[in-house]
C-alpha positions in Angstrom: 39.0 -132.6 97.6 39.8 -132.2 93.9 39.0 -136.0 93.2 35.4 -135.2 95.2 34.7 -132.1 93.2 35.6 -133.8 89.7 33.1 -136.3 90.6 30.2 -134.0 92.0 30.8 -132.6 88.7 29.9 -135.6 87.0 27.1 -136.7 88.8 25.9 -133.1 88.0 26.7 -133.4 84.4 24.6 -136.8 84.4 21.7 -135.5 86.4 21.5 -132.8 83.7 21.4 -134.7 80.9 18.6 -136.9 82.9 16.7 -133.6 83.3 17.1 -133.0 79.4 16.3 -136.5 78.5 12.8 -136.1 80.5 11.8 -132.8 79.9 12.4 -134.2 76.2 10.8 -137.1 76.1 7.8 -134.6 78.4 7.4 -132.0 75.4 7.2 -134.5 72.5 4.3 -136.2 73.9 2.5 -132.4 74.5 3.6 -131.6 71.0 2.4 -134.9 69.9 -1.1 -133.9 70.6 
Protein backbone atom coordinates (compact mmCIF):
# COMPACT_ATOMS: atom_id res chain seq x y z
CA UNK A 1 0.00 0.00 0.00
CA UNK A 2 2.65 2.50 0.83
CA UNK A 3 4.40 2.08 -2.65
CA UNK A 4 0.62 2.65 -4.20
CA UNK A 5 -0.01 5.75 -2.15
CA UNK A 6 3.60 7.30 -2.87
CA UNK A 7 2.71 7.01 -6.39
CA UNK A 8 -1.02 8.26 -6.35
CA UNK A 9 0.83 11.07 -4.82
CA UNK A 10 2.79 11.66 -7.72
CA UNK A 11 0.45 11.31 -10.25
CA UNK A 12 -1.46 13.96 -8.11
CA UNK A 13 1.57 16.17 -7.87
CA UNK A 14 1.89 15.93 -11.84
CA UNK A 15 -1.79 16.48 -12.63
CA UNK A 16 -1.39 19.59 -10.52
CA UNK A 17 1.27 21.03 -12.05
CA UNK A 18 -0.69 20.20 -15.50
CA UNK A 19 -3.63 22.17 -14.03
CA UNK A 20 -1.16 25.12 -13.25
CA UNK A 21 0.57 24.96 -16.53
CA UNK A 22 -3.03 25.43 -18.35
CA UNK A 23 -4.73 27.67 -16.25
CA UNK A 24 -1.30 29.61 -17.01
CA UNK A 25 -0.89 29.38 -20.34
CA UNK A 26 -5.29 30.19 -20.15
CA UNK A 27 -4.80 33.66 -18.27
CA UNK A 28 -1.87 35.02 -20.32
CA UNK A 29 -3.73 34.84 -23.47
CA UNK A 30 -6.99 36.73 -21.54
CA UNK A 31 -4.41 39.17 -20.20
CA UNK A 32 -2.94 39.32 -23.50
CA UNK A 33 -5.92 41.03 -24.82
Amino acid sequence: PVLQRSLLLKLTKLRIKAWEAQIRSALGVLTAY
